[in-house]
C-alpha positions as CSV (number, residue, x, y, z in Angstrom):
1,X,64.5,49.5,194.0
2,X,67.3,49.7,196.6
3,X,67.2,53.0,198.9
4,X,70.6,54.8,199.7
5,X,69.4,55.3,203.8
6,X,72.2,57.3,204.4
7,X,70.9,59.6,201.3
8,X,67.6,59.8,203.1
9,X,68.8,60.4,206.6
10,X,70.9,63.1,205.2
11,X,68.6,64.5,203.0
12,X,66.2,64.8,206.2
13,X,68.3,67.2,208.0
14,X,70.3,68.9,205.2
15,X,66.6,69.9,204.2
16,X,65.8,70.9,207.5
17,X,68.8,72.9,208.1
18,X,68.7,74.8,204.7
19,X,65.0,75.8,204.6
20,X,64.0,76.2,208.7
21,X,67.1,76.2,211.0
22,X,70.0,78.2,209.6
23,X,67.3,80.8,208.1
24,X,66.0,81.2,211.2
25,X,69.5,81.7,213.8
26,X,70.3,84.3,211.7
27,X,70.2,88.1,213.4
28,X,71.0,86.1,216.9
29,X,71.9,88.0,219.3
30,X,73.3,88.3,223.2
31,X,70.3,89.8,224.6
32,X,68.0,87.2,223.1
33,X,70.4,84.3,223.2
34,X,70.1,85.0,227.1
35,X,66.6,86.2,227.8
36,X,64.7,84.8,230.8
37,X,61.1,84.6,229.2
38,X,60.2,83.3,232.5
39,X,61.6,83.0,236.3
40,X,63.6,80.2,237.1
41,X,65.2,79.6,233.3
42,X,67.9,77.1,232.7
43,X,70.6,78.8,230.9
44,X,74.3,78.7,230.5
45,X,76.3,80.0,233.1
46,X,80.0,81.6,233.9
47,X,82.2,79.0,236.0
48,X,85.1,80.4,237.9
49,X,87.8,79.5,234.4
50,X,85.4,81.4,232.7
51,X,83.9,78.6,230.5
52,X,80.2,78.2,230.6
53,X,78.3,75.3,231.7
54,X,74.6,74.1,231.0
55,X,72.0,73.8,234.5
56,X,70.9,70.6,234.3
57,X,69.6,67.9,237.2
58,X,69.3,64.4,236.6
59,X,66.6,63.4,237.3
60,X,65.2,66.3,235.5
61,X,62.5,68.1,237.2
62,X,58.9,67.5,236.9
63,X,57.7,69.2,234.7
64,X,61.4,70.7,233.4
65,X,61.7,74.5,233.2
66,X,61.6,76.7,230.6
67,X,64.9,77.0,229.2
68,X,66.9,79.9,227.7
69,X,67.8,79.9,223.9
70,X,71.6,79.6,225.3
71,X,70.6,76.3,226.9
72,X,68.5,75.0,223.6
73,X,71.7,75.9,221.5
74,X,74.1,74.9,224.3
75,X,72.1,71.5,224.3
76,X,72.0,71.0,220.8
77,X,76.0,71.8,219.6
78,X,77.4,69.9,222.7
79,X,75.1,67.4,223.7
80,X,73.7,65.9,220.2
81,X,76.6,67.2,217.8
82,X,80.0,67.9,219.3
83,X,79.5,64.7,222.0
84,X,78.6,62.4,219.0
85,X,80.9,63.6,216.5
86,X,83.7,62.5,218.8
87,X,82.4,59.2,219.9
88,X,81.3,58.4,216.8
89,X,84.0,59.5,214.3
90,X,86.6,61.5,216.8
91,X,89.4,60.4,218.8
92,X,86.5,59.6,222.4
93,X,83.4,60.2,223.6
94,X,84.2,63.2,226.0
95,X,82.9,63.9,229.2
96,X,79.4,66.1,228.9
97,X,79.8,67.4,232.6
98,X,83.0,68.9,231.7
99,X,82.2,69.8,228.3
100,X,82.5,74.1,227.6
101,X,79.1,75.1,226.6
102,X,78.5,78.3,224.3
103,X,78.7,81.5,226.4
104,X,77.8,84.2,223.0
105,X,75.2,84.0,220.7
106,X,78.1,84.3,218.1
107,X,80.1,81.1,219.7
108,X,76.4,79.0,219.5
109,X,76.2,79.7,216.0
110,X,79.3,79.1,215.2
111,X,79.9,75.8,216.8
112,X,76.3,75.0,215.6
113,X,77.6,75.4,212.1
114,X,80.8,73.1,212.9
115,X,79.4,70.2,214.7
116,X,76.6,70.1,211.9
117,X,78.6,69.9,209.0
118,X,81.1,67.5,210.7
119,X,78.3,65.2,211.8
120,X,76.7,65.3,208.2
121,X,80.7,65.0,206.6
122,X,80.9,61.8,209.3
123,X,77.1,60.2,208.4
124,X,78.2,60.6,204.9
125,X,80.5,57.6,205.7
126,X,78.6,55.6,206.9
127,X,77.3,52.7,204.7
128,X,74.6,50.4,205.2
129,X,76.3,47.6,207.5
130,X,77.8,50.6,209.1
131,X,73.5,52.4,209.8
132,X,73.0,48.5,211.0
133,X,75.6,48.0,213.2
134,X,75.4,48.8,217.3
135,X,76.1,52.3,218.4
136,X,78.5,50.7,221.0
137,X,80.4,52.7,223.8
138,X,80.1,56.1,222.4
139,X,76.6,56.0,223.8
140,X,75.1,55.6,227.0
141,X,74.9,51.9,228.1
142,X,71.3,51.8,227.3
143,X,71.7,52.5,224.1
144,X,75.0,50.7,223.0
145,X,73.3,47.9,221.5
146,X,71.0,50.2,218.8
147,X,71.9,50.3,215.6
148,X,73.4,53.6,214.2
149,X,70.5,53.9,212.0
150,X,68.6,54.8,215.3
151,X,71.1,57.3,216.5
152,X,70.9,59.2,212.8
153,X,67.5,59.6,213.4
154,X,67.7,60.4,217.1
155,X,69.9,63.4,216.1
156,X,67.8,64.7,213.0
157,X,64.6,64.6,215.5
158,X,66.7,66.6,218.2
159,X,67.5,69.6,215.7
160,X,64.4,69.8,214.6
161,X,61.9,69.4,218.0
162,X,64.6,71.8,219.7
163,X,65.2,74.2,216.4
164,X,61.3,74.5,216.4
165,X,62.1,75.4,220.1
166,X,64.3,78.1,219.4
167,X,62.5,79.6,216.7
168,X,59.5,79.9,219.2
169,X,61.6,81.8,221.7
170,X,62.7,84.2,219.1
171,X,59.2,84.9,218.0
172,X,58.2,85.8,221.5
173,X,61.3,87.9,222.0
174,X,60.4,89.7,219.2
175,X,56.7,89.9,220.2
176,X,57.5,90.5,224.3
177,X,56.4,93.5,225.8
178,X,58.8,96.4,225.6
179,X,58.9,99.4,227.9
180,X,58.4,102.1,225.2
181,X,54.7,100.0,224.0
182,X,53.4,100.0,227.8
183,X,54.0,103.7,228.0
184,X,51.4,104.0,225.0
């Protein structure tokens, strides 16, 4: 029996997306994109042109902090979609420090929706020598010489570890303390 590999990779994340991540974004909004469950958050945040940008430090801290759902979503639609749709099957690998990261819950999920379905139109593609041949420049050097394959999977385990993310931040948004129940 001969297995399509790009069938399965896709049916992975299609899965994924249908039944556990889309459901779940839905109802998204500013206040909970942005909340701060804790002090010292990475988020997105206003530059002076008015695009947003992720925090970030390389190295990342030890251990990293808790991050906003705007820096989850920010993380996933530029840094594993929109970045890899462009290497990969775009005109260049752009530039993730000057890449404009989502500044509305509505823009996220928007631009979630896009880079998804252009990276599953784009994996679609790809055939088997294509999931066996090296990732090349459109990755980090470190990585160049992996085969796509690897990449595929790297990017259905990144939606789904941070997706699981996210959908734990909205729970406890929607379980967090409010005003109104303390007065009780």
């Amino acid at each position: 029996m001969t297995l399509n590999w790009t069938g399965e990779i896709l049916a992975q994340v299609e899965f994924y997306w249908d039944t556990s991540l889309w459901p779940r974004l839905q109802g998204l909004g500013d206040d909970e994109f942005f909340w701060e469950p804790v002090e010292g958050c990475w988020t997105v945040r206003p530059r002076t042109d008015g695009t947003y940008i992720a925090d970030w430090e390389w190295p990342e801290p030890v251990p990293p902090p808790v991050t906003t759902i705007a820096w989850r979503l920010g993380h996933i639609v530029v840094g594993v979609l929109e970045q890899r749709v462009e290497g990969h099957f775009g005109a260049g690998t752009p530039d993730i420090t000057q890449a404009a990261f989502p500044g509305s819950a509505d823009e996220a999920l928007s631009r979630l929706e896009t880079g998804y379905r252009r990276w599953c139109a784009g994996v679609r593609e790809v055939d088997a020598d294509g999931l066996a041949a090296p990732v090349g420049a459109a990755e980090p050097a470190q990585w160049a010489d992996f085969p796509f394959a690897m990449l595929a999977l790297h990017v259905n385990r990144e939606l789904i570890h941070h997706g699981a993310e996210i959908a734990l931040l909205r729970d406890l948004y929607r379980a967090r303390p409010t005003p109104e129940a303390t007065l009780l």
